[in-house]
C-alpha positions in Angstrom: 113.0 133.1 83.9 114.4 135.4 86.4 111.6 135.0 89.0 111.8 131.4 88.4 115.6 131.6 89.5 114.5 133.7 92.5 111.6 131.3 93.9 114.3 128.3 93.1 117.3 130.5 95.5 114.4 131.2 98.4 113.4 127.2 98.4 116.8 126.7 98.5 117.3 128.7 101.4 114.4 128.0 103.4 115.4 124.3 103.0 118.6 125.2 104.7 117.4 127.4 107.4 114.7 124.3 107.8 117.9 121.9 108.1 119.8 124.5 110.7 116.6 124.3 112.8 116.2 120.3 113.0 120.4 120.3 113.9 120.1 122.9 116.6 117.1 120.8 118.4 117.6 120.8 121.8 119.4 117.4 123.2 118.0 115.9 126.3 120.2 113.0 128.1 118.6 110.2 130.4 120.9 108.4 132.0 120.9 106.2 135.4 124.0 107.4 137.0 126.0 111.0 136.5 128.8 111.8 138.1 128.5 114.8 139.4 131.8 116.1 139.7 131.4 119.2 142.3 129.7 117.0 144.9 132.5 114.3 143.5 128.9 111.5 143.6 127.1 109.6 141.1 124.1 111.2 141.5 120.8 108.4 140.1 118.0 108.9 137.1 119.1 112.3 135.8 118.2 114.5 132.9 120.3 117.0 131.3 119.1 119.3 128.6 121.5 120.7 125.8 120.9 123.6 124.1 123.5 124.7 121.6 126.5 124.2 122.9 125.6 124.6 126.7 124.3 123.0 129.2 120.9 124.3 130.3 119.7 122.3 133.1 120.6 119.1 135.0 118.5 116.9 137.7 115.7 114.3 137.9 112.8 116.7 137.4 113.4 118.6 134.2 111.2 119.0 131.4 111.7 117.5 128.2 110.9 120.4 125.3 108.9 119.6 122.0 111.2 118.6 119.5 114.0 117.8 121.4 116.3 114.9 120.9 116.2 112.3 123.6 119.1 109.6 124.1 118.4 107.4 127.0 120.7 104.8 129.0 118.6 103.2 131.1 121.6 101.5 132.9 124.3 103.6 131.6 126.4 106.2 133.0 127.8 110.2 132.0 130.9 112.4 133.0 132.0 115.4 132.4 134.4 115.2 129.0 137.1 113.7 129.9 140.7 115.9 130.5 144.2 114.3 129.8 146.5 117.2 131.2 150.4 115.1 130.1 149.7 114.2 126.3 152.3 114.3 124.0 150.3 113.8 120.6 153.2 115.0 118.4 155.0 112.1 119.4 155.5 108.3 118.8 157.6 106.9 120.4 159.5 102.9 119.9 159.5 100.6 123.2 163.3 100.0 122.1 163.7 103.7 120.9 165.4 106.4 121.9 163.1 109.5 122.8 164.8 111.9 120.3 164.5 109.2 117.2 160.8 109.9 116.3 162.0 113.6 115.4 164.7 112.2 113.7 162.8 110.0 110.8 159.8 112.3 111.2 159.0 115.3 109.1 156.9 118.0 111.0 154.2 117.3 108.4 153.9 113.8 109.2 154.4 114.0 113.0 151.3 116.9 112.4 148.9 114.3 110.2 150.2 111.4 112.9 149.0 113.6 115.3 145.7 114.5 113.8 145.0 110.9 113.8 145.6 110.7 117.4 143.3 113.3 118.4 140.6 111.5 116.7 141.3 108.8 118.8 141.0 110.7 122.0 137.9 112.6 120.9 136.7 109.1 120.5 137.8 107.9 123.7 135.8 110.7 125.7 138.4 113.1 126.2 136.9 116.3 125.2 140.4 118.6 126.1 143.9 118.0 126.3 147.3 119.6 127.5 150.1 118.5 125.2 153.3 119.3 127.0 155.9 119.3 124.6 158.2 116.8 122.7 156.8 118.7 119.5 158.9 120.2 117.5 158.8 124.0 117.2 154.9 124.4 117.6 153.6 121.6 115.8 151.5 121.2 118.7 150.2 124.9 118.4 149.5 124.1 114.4 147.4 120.9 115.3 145.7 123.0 118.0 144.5 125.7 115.5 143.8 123.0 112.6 140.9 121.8 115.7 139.6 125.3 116.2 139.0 126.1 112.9 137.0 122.7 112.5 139.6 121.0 109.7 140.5 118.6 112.5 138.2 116.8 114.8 139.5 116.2 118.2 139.9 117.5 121.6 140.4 121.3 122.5 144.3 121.5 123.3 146.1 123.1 125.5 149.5 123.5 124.3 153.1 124.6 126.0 154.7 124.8 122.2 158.7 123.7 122.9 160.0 122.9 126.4 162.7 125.1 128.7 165.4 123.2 129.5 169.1 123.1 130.0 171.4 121.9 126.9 170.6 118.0 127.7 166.9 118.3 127.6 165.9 114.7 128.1 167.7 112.6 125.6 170.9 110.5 126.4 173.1 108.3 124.5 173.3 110.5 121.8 176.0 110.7 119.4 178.3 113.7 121.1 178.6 116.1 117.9 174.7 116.2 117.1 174.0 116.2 121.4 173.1 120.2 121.0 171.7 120.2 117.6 168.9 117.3 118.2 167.9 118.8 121.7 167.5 122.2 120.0 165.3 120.7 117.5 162.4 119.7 119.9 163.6 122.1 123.1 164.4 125.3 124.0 167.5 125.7 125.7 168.2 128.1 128.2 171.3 130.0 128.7 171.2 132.3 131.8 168.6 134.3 133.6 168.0 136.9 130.7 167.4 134.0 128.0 164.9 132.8 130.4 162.9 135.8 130.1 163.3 135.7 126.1 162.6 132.4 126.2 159.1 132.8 128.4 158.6 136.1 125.8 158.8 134.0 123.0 156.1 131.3 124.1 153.6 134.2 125.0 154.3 135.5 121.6 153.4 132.5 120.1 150.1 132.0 122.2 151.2 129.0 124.1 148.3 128.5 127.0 151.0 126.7 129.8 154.8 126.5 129.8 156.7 123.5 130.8 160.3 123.3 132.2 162.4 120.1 132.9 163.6 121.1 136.0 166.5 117.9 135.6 166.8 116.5 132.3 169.1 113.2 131.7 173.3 115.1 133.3 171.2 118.5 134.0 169.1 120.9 135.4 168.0 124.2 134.9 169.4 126.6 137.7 167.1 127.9 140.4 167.7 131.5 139.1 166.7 130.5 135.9 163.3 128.7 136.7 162.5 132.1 139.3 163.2 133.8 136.2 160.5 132.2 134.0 158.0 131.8 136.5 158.2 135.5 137.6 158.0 136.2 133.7 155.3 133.6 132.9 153.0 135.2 136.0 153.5 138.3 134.7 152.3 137.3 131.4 149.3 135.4 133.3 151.0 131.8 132.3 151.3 129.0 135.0 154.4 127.1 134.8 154.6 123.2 135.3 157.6 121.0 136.0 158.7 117.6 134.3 160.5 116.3 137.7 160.5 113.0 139.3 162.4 114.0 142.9 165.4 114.5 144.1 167.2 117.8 144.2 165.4 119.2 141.1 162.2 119.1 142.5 163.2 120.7 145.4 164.1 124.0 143.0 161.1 124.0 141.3 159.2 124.1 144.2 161.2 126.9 145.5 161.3 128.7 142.4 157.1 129.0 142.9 156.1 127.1 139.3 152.5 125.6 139.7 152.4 122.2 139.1 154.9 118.9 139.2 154.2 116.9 136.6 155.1 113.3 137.6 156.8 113.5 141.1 157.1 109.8 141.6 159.6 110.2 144.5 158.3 113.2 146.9 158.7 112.9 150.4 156.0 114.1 152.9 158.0 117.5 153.4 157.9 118.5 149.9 153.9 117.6 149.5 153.4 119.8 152.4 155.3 122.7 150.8 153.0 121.9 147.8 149.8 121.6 149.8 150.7 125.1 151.1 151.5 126.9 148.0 148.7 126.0 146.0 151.2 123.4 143.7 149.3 120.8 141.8 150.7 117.0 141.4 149.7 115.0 137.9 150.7 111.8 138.8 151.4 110.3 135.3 151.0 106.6 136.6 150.9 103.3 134.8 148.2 100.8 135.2 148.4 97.0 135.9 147.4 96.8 132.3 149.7 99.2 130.3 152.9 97.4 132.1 151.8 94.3 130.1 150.8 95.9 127.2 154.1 96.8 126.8 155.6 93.9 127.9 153.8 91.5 125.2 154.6 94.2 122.6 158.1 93.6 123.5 157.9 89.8 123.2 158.7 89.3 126.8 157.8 85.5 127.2 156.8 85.4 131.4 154.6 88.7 132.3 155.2 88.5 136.1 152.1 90.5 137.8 153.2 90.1 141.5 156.5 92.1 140.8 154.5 94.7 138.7 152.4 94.8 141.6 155.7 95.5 143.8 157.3 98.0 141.2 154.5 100.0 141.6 154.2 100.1 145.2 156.5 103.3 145.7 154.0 105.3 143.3 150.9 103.7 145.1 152.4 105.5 148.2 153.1 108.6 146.8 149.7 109.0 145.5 148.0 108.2 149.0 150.6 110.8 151.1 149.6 113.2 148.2 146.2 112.9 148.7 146.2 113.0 152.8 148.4 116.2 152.7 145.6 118.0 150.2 147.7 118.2 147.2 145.6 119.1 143.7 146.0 115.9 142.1 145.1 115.9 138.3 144.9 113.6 135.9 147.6 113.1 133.2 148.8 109.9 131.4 152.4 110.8 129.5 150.8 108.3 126.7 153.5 108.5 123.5 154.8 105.3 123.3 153.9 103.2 120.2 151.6 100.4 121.4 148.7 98.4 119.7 145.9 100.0 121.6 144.3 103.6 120.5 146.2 106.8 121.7 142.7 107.3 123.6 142.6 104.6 125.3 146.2 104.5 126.1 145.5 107.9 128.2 142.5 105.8 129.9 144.9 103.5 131.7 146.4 106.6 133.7 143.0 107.1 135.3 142.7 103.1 135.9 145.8 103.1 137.7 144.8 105.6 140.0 142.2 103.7 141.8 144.1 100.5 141.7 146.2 102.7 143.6 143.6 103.2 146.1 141.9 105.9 145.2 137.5 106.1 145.0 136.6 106.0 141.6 135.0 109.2 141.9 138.3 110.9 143.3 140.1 109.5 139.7 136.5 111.0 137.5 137.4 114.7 139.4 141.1 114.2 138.8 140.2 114.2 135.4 137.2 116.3 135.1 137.1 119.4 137.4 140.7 119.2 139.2 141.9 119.1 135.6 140.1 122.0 134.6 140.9 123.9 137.8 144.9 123.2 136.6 143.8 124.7 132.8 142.2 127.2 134.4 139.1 126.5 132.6 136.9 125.1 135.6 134.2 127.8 135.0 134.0 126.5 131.3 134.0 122.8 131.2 134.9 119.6 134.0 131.8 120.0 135.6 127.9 118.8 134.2 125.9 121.8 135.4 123.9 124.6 133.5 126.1 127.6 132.3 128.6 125.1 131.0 130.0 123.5 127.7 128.1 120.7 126.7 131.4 118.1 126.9 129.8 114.8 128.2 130.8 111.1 127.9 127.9 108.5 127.6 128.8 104.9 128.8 127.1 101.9 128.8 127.9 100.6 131.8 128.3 101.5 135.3 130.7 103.4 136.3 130.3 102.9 140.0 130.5 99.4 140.0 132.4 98.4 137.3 134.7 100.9 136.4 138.0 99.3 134.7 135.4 98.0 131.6 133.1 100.6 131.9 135.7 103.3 131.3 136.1 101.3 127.4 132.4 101.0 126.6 131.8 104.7 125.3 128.5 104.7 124.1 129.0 108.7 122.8 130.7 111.8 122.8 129.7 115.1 122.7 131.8 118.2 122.1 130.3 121.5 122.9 126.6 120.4 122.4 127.7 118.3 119.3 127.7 114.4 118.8 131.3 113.8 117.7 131.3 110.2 118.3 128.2 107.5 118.7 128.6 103.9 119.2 126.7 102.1 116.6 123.2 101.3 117.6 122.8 104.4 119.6 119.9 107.0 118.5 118.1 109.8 119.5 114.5 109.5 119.4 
């Protein structure tokens, strides 16, 4: 009886290392246009070759192995996984709402299982990482983060700034004056001087944040310029970068001078200030709105006339921005500022950001490496992932279409998604051979 119970555990666990095998097959993609991201080209009739969770080899020439997995898209298209760096998954915010109400009727448990639902739908949508900047509590967004590294989760890897530094307003208004400190302390953390500055970057690095995020002018006020030097010079020291909710005016000029990294926004910078940026290395994520989202919200709202030429002319200023941004040599990088609640997926609500940048002008392959490798360059992550070349994480999007020459539907028909050599997501219909 014994050594029949031993012969049954050894079938038992040959069967499994037999089943281990078959999964870790090596994956080989065919697919009629890639965007390489380096060369910023669609590149035509590639092959890349998955093994584990890396890329092994890319290019038109390379060999298929015995037993490997092939998925082909004969007139399809693949990216680099797609990198949102301005999400704010902890968040859901009304049309008609103010910001701080969604922390008000929310538990952190909910906003946490809201938010697991949401990464889903990015992960779906072909963004393989995110940057969640805040407007999360007290670092929900770190718990989400960890519930997706240890696998109970599926979504994108996130990148997380836990609460944001700001002054006592942060950025709600219109709040009722005796519960003005108490709500902004919920979902920020408010500075107080140069020295709580430092404690305040100390306490971020202690929790394990990966960026941290000031509102350099929130809805009366700003934080002081000795304060932001403060936490940059303290988040540099602790090899953080710092980014910067601003929009213009006189509080982007001291974030600039205070030497933070990034401007997240920036909708108003004049042709001095991107010049300073240029020169100091200072990325821009433009979080812009597409043709598209405007109406969106617009029909959600039950407006009754959606006018598209004066959408068109409202977003002029921003079109301009983008372009002087670009011709100085700015770091542009992709990031949508997606929270509001509309009826389309979180996912695809991120997408629209990357639409509007080239009906802003831009090539569509400048908006693919705004939010493939320039993105990763911002996470610091651009020897990891952003890029489709060997030595890096398997995070590609498959799409049916092309991307070239048809990009606004294109960017919706995800045929699959893979996550670190894994199929996370697959169209249905779509098979390996």
């Amino acid at each position: 009886m014994v050594l029949k119970s031993r012969y049954l555990i050894l079938f038992c666990l040959l069967l499994l290392v037999k089943q281990s095998q078959g999964q870790d097959r090596p994956l080989v993609i065919e697919a009629r246009w890639l965007y390489d991201a380096e060369q910023n080209r669609f590149l035509e009739n590639q092959r890349i070759l998955i093994s584990g969770n890396q890329i092994k080899a890319v290019g038109s020439n390379v060999d298929v192995p015995s037993g490997a997995k092939v998925i082909q898209l004969a007139a399809g298209s693949v990216s680099p996984g797609l990198i949102d760096l301005h999400s704010h998954i902890l968040t859901n915010q009304k049309l008609s709402d103010n910001l701080a109400i969604d922390s008000w009727i929310n538990s952190p448990a909910k906003r946490v299982l809201r938010g697991a639902g949401f990464a889903r739908e990015y992960l779906q949508a072909g963004f393989t990482a995110i940057r969640d900047l805040g407007n999360s509590g007290y670092y929900l967004d770190q718990e989400l983060a960890n519930a997706i590294g240890r696998g109970q989760v599926e979504g994108p890897q996130m990148f997380c700034s836990g609460p944001i530094l700001s002054a006592m307003d942060g950025q709600f208004y219109q709040l009722p004056f005796e519960s003005r400190q108490q709500t902004t302390s919920q979902e920020y953390r408010v500075i107080r001087g140069r020295s709580d500055a430092i404690e305040a970057v100390k306490e971020h690095v202690n929790n394990g944040v990966h960026v941290i995020k000031i509102v350099a002018f929130g809805e009366r006020l700003g934080l002081e310029l000795e304060e932001m030097k403060a936490i940059v010079e303290t988040a540099h020291a602790h090899g953080l970068k710092v980014t910067a909710h601003s929009t213009g005016g006189p509080g982007l000029s001291k974030a600039i001078a205070a030497g933070v990294d990034g401007i997240e926004h920036g909708y108003y910078i004049p042709d001095s200030l991107l010049r300073k940026m240029a020169q100091r290395n200072i990325y821009l994520v433009p979080t812009d709105p597409s043709m598209n989202s405007i109406m969106i919200s617009q029909k959600a709202q039950k407006e009754t006339k959606i006018d598209s030429a004066a959408i068109r002319k409202e977003l002029e200023p921003l079109r301009d921005r983008i372009l002087r941004a670009k011709k100085a040599k700015v770091l542009l990088a992709a990031g949508s500022d997606a929270y509001f609640d509309v009826p389309v997926s979180r996912g695809n609500a991120a997408k629209e950001s990357i639409i509007a940048y080239v009906e802003e002008g831009l090539a569509v392959e400048d908006a693919l490496q705004m939010s493939t490798l320039n993105a990763a360059k911002v996470l610091g992550q651009e020897g990891t992932m952003g890029v489709i070349k060997p030595g890096r994480a398997a995070n590609l999007v498959l799409f049916e279409g092309n991307l070239k020459n048809d990009f606004k539907k294109t960017m919706f028909d995800i045929s699959m998604v893979i996550k670190d050599g894994k199929v996370v997501y697959s169209k249905a219909g779509l098979a390996a051979n």
